[in-house]
LUMDRENMAR-528794 format. One record per residue: residue number from 1; residue in three letters; x, y negated, z of N, C-alpha, C, CB in turn. Coordinates in nm, 4 decimals, always signed. Each point is the difference from the previous one (the first is absolute). Glycine has a CB too. Layout:
<seza NUM,ala,<X,Y,Z>,<X,Y,Z>,<X,Y,Z>,<X,Y,Z>>;
...
//
This chain:
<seza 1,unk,<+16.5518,+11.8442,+3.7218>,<-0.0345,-0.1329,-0.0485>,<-0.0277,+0.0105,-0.1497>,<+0.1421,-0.1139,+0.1795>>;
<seza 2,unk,<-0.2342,+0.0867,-0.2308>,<-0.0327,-0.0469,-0.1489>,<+0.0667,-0.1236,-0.0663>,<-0.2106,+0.0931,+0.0594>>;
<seza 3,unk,<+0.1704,-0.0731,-0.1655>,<+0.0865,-0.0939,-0.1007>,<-0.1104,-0.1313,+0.0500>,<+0.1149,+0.1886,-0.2607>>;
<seza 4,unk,<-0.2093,-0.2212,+0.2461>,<-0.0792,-0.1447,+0.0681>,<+0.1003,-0.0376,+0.1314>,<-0.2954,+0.0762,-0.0618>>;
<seza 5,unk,<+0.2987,+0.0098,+0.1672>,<+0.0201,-0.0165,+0.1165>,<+0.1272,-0.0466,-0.0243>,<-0.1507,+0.1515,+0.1104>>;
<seza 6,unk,<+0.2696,-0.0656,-0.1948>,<+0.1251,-0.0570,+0.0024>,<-0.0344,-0.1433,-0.0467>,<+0.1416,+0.2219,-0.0426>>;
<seza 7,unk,<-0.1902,-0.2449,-0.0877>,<-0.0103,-0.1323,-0.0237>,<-0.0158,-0.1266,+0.0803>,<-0.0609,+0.1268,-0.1418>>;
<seza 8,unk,<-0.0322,-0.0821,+0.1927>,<-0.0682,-0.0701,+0.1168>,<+0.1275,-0.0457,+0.1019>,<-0.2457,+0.1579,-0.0204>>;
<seza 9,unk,<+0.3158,-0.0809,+0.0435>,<+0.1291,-0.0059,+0.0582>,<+0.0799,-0.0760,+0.0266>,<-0.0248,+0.1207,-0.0625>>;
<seza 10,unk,<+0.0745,-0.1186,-0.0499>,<+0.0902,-0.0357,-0.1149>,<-0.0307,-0.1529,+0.0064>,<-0.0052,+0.2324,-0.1618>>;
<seza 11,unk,<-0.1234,-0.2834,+0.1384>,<-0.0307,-0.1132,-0.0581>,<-0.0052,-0.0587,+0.1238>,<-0.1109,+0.0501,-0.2168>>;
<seza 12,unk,<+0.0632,-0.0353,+0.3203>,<+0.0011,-0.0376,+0.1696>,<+0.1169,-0.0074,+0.0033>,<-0.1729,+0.1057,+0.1168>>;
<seza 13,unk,<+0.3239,-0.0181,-0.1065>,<+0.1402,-0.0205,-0.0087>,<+0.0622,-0.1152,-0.0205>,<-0.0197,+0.1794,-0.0602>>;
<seza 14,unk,<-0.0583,-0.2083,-0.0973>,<+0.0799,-0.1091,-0.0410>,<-0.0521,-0.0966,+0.0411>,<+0.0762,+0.0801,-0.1647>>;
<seza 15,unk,<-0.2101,-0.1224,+0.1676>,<-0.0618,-0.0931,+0.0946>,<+0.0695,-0.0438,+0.1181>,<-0.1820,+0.0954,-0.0748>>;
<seza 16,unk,<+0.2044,+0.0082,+0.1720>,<+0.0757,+0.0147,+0.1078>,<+0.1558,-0.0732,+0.0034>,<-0.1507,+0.2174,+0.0104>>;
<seza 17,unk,<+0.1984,-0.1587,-0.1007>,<+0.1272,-0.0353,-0.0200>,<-0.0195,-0.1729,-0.0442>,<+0.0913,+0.2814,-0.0753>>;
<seza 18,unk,<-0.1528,-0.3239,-0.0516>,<+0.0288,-0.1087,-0.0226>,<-0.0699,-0.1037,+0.0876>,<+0.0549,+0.0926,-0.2095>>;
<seza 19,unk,<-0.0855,-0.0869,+0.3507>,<-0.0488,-0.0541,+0.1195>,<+0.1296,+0.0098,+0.0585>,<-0.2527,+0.0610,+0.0157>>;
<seza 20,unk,<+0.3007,+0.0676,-0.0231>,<+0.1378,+0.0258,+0.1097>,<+0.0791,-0.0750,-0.0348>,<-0.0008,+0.2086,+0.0438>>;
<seza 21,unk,<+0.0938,-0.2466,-0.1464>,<+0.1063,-0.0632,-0.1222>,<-0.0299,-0.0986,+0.0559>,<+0.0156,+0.1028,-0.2276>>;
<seza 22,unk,<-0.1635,-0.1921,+0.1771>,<-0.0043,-0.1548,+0.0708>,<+0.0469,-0.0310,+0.1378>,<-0.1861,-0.0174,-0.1290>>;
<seza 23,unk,<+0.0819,+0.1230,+0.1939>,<+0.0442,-0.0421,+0.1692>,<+0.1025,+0.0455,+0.0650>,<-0.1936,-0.0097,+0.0329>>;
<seza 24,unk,<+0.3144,+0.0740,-0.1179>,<+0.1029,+0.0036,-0.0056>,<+0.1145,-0.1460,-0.0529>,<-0.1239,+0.2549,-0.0116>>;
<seza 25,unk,<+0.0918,-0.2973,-0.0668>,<+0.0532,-0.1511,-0.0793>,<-0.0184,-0.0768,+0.1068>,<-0.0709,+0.0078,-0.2497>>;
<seza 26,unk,<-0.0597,-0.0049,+0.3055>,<-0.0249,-0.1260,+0.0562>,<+0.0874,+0.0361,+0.1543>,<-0.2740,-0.0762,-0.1469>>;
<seza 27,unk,<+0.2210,+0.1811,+0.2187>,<+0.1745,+0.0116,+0.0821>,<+0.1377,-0.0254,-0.0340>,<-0.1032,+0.1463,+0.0639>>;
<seza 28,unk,<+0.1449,-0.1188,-0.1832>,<+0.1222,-0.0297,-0.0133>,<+0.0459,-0.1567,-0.0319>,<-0.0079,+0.2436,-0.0622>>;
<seza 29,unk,<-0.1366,-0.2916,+0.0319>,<+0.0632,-0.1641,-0.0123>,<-0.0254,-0.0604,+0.1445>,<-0.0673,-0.0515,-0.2763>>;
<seza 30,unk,<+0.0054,+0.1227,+0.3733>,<+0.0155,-0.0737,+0.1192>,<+0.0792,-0.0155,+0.0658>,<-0.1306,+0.0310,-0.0010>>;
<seza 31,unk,<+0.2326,+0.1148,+0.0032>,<+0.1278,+0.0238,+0.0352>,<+0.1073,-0.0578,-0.0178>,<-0.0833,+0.1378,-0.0105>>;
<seza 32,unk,<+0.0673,-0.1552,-0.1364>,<+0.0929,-0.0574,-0.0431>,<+0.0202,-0.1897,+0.0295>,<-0.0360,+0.2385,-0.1657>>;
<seza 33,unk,<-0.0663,-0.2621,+0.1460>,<-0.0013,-0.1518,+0.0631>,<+0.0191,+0.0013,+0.1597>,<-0.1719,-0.0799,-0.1933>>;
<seza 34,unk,<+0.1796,+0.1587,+0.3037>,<+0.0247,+0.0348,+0.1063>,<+0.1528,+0.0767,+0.0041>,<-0.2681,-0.0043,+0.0341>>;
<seza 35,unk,<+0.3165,-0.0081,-0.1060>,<+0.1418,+0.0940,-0.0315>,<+0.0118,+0.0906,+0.1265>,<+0.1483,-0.1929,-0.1443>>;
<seza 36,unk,<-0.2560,+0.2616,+0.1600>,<+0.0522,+0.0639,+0.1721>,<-0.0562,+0.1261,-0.0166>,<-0.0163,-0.2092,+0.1828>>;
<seza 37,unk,<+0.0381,+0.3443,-0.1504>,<-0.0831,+0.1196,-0.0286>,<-0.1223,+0.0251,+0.0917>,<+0.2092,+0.0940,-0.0844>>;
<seza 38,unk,<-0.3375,-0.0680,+0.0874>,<-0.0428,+0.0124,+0.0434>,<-0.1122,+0.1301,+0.0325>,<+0.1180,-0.2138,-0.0496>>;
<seza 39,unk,<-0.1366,+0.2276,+0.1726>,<-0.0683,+0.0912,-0.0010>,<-0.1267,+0.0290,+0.0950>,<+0.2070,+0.0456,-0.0910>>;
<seza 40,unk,<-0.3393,+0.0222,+0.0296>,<-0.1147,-0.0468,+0.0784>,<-0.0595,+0.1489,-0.0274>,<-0.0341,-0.3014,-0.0291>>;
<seza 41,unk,<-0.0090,+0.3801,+0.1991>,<-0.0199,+0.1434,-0.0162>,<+0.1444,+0.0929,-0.0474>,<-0.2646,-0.0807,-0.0676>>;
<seza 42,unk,<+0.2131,+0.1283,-0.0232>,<+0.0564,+0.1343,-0.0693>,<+0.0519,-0.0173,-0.1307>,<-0.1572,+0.1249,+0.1158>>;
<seza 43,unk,<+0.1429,-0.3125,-0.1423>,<+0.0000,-0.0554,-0.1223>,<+0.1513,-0.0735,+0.0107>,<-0.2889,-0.0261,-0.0369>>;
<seza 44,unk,<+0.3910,+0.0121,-0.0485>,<+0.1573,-0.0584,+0.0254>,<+0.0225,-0.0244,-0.1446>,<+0.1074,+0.1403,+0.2225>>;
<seza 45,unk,<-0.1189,-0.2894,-0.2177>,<+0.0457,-0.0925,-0.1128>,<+0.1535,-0.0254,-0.0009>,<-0.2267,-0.1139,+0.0134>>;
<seza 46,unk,<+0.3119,+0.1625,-0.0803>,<+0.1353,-0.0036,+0.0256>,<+0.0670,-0.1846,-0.0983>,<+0.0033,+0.3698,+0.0217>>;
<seza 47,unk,<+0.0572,-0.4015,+0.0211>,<+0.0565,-0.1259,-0.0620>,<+0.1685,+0.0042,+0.0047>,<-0.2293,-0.1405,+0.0825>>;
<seza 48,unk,<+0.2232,+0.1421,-0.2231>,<+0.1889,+0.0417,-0.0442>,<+0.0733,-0.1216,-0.0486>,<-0.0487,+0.2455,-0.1018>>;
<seza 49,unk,<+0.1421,-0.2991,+0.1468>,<+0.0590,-0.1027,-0.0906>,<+0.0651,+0.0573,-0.1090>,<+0.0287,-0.1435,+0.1751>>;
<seza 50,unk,<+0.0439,+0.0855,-0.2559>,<+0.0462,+0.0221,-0.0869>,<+0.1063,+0.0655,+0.0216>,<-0.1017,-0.1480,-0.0787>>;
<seza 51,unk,<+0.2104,+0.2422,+0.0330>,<+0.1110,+0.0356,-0.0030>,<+0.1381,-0.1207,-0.0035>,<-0.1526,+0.2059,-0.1030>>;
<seza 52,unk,<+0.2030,-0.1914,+0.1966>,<+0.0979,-0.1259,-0.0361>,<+0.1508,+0.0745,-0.0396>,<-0.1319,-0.1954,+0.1936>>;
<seza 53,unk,<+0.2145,+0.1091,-0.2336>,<+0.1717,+0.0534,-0.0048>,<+0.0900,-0.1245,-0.0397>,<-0.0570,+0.2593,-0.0942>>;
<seza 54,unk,<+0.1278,-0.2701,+0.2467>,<+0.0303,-0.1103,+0.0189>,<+0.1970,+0.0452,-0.0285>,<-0.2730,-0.1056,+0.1892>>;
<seza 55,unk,<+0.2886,-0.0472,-0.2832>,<+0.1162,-0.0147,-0.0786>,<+0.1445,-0.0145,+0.1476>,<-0.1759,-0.1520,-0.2693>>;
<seza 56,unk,<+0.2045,+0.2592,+0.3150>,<+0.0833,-0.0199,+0.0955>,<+0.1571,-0.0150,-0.0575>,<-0.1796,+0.1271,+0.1538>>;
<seza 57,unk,<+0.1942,-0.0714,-0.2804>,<+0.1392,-0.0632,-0.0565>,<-0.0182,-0.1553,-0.0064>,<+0.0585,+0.2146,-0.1549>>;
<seza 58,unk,<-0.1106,-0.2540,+0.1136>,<+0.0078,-0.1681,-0.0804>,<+0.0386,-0.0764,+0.1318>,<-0.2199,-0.0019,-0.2144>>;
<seza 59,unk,<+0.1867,+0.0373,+0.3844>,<-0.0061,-0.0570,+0.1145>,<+0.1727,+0.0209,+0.0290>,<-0.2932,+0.0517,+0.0770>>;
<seza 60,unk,<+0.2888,+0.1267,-0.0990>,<+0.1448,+0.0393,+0.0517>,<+0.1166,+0.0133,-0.0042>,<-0.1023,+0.0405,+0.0203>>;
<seza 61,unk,<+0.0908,-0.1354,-0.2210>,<+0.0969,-0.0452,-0.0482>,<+0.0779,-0.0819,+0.0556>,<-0.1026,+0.0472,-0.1387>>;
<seza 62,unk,<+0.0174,-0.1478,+0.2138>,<+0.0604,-0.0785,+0.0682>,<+0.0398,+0.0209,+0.1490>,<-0.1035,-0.1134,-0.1654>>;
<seza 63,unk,<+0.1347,+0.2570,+0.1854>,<+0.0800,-0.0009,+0.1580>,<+0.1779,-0.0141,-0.0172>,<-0.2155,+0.1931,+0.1108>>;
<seza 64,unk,<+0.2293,-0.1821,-0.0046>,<+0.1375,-0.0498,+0.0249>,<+0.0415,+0.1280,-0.0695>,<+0.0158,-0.1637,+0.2358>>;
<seza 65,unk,<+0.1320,+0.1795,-0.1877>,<+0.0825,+0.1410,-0.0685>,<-0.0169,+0.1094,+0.0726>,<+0.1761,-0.1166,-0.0843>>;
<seza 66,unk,<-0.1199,+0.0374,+0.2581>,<-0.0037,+0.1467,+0.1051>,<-0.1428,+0.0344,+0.0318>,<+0.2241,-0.0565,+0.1320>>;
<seza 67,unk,<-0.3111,-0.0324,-0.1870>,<-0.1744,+0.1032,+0.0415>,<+0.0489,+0.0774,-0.1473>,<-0.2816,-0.1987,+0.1425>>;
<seza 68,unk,<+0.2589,+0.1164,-0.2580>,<+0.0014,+0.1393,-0.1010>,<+0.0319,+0.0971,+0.0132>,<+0.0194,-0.0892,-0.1027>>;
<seza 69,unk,<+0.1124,+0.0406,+0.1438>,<+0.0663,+0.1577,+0.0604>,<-0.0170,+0.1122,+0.0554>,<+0.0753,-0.1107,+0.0078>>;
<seza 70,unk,<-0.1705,+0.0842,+0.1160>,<-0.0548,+0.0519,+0.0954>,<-0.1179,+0.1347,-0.0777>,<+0.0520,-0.2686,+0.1664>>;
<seza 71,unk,<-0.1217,+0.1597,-0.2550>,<-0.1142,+0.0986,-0.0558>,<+0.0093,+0.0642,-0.1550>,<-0.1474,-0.1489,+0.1591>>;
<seza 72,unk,<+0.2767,+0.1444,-0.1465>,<+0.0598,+0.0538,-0.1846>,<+0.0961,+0.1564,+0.0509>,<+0.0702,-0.3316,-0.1589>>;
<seza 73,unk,<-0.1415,+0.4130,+0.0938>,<+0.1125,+0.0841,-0.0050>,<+0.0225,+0.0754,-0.1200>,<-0.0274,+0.0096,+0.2205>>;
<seza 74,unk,<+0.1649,+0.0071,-0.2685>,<+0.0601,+0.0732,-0.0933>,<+0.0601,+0.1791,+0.0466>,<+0.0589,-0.2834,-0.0877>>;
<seza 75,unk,<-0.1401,+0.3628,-0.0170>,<+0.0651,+0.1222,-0.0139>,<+0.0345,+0.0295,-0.1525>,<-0.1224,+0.0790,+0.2137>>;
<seza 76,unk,<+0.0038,-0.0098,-0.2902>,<+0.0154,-0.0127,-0.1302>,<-0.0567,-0.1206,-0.0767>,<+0.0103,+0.2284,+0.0292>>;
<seza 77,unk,<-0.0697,-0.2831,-0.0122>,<-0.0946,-0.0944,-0.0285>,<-0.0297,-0.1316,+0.1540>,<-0.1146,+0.2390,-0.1972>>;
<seza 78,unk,<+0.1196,-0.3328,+0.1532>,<+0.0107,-0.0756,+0.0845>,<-0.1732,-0.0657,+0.0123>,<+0.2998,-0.0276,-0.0514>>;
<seza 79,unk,<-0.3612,+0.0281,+0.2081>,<-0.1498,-0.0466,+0.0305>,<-0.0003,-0.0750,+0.0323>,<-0.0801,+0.1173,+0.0328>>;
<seza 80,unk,<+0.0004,-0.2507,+0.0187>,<-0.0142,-0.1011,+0.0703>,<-0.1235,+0.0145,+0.1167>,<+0.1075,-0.1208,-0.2137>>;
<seza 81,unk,<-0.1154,+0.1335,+0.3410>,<-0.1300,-0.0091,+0.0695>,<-0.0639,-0.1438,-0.0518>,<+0.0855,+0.1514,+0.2247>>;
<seza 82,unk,<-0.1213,-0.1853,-0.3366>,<-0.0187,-0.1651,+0.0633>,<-0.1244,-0.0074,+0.0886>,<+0.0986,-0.1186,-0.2195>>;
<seza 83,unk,<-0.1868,+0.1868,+0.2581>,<-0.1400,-0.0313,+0.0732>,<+0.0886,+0.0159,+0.1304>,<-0.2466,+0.1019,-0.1561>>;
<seza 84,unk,<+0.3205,-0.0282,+0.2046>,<+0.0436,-0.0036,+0.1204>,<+0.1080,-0.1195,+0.0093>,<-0.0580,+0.2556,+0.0260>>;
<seza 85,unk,<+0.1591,-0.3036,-0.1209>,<+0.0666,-0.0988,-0.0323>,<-0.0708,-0.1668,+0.0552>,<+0.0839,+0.1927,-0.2089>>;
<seza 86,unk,<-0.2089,-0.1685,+0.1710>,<-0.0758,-0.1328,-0.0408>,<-0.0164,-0.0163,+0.1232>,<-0.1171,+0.0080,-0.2185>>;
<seza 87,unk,<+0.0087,+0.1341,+0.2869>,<-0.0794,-0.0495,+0.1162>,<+0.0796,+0.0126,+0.1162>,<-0.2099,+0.0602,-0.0958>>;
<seza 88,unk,<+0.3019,+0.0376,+0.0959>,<+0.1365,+0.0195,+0.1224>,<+0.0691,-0.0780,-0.0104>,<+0.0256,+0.1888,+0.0156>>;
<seza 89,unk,<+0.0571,-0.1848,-0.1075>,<+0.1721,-0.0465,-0.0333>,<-0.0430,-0.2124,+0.0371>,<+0.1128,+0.2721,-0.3006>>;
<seza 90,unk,<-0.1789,-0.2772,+0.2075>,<-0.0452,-0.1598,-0.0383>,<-0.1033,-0.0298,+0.0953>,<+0.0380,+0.0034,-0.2569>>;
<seza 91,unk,<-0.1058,+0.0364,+0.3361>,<-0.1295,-0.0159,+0.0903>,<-0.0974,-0.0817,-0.0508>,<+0.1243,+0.0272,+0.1823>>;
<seza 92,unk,<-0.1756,+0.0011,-0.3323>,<-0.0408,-0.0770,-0.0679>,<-0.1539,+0.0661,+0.0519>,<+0.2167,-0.0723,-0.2033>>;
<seza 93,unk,<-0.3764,+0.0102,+0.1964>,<-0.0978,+0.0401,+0.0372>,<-0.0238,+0.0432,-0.1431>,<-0.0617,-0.1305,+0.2226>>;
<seza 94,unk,<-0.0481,+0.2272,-0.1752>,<-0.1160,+0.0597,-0.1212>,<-0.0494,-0.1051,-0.1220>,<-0.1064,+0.1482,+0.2073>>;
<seza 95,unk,<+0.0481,-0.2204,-0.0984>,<-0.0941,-0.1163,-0.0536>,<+0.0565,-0.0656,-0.1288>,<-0.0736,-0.0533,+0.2422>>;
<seza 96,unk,<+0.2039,+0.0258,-0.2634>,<+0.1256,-0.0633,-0.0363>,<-0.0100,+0.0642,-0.1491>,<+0.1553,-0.0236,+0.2523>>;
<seza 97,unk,<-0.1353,+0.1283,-0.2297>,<+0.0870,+0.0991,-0.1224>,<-0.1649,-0.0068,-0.1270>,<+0.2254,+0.2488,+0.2179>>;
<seza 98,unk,<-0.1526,-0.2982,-0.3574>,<-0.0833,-0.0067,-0.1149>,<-0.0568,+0.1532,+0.0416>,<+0.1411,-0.1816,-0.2059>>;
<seza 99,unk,<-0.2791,+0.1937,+0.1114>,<-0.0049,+0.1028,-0.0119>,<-0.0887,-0.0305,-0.1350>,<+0.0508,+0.1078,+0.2553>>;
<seza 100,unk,<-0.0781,+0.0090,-0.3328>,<-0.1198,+0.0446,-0.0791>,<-0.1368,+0.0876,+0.0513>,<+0.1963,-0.0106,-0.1495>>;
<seza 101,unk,<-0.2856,-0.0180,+0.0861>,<-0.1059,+0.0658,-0.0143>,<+0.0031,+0.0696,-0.0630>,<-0.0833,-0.1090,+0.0449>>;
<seza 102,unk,<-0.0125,+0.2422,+0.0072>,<-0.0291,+0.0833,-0.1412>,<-0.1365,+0.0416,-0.0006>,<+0.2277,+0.0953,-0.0201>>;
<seza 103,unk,<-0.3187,-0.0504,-0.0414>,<-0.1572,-0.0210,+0.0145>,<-0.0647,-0.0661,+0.0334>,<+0.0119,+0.1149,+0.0094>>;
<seza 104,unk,<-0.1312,-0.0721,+0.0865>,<-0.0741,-0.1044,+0.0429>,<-0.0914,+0.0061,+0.1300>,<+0.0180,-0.0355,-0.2343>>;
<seza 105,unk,<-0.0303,-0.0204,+0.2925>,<-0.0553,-0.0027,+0.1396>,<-0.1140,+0.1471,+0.0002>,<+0.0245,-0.3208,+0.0299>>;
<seza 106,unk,<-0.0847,+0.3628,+0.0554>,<-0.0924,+0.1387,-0.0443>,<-0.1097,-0.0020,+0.1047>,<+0.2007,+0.1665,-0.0966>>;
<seza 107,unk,<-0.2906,-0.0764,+0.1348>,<-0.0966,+0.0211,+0.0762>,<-0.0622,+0.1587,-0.0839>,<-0.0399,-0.3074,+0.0909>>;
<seza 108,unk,<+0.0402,+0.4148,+0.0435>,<-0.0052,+0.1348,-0.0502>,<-0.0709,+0.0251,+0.1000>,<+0.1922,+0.0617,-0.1275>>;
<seza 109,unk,<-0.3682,-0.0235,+0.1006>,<-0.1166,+0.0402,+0.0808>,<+0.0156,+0.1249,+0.0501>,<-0.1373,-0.1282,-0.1199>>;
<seza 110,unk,<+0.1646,+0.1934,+0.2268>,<-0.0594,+0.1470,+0.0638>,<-0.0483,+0.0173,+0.1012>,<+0.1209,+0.0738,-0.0843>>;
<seza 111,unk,<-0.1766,+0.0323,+0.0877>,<-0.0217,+0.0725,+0.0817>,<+0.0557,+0.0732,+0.1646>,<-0.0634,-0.0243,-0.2400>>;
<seza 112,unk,<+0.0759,-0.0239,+0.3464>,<+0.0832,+0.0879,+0.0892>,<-0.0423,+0.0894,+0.0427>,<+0.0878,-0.1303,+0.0498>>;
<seza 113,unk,<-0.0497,+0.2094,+0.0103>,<-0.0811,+0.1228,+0.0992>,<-0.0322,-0.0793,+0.1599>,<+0.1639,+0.2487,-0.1294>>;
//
């Protein structure tokens, strides 16, 4: 290949690419307003919620003594299960328990075999 030809290349590449980028965007905002992953062919639009982490002390403060009990154990250092506390001990649902966010909703274009 010559130096024209690479050019030539090169400049088709980026052409290429900044066609790809768009019609890439514009999938990911479809997805995303569809919050659902999707996939068409060989093509798989992935759709991520956010990371959550849900406050299971603040719930499990408030169990009785003998559930605490149940999911606390002391050797050197004393643990609390509270996620097992909350959702076992207390039969409290998912839905229920605060949680936080962390990032932000996503959509990640590939390729499958």
């Amino acid at each position: 290949m010559n130096m024209r030809e690479l050019a030539e290349n090169m400049l088709e590449w980026e052409e290429t690419q900044i066609k790809a980028d768009a019609l890439a965007l514009r999938i990911q905002e479809a997805v995303m307003q569809l919050q659902k992953t999707q996939q068409v062919g060989n093509v798989r639009a992935v759709y991520s919620l956010p990371r959550k982490t849900y406050n299971y002390k603040e719930v499990g403060s408030d169990a009785d003594q003998d559930i605490f009990e149940q999911y606390t154990k002391t050797e050197t250092i004393t643990s609390t299960n509270w996620r097992a506390l909350v959702l076992e001990g207390m039969c409290i649902p998912q839905e229920v328990i605060p949680f936080t966010e962390s990032g932000k909703a996503s959509v990640k274009i590939k390729l499958t075999d």
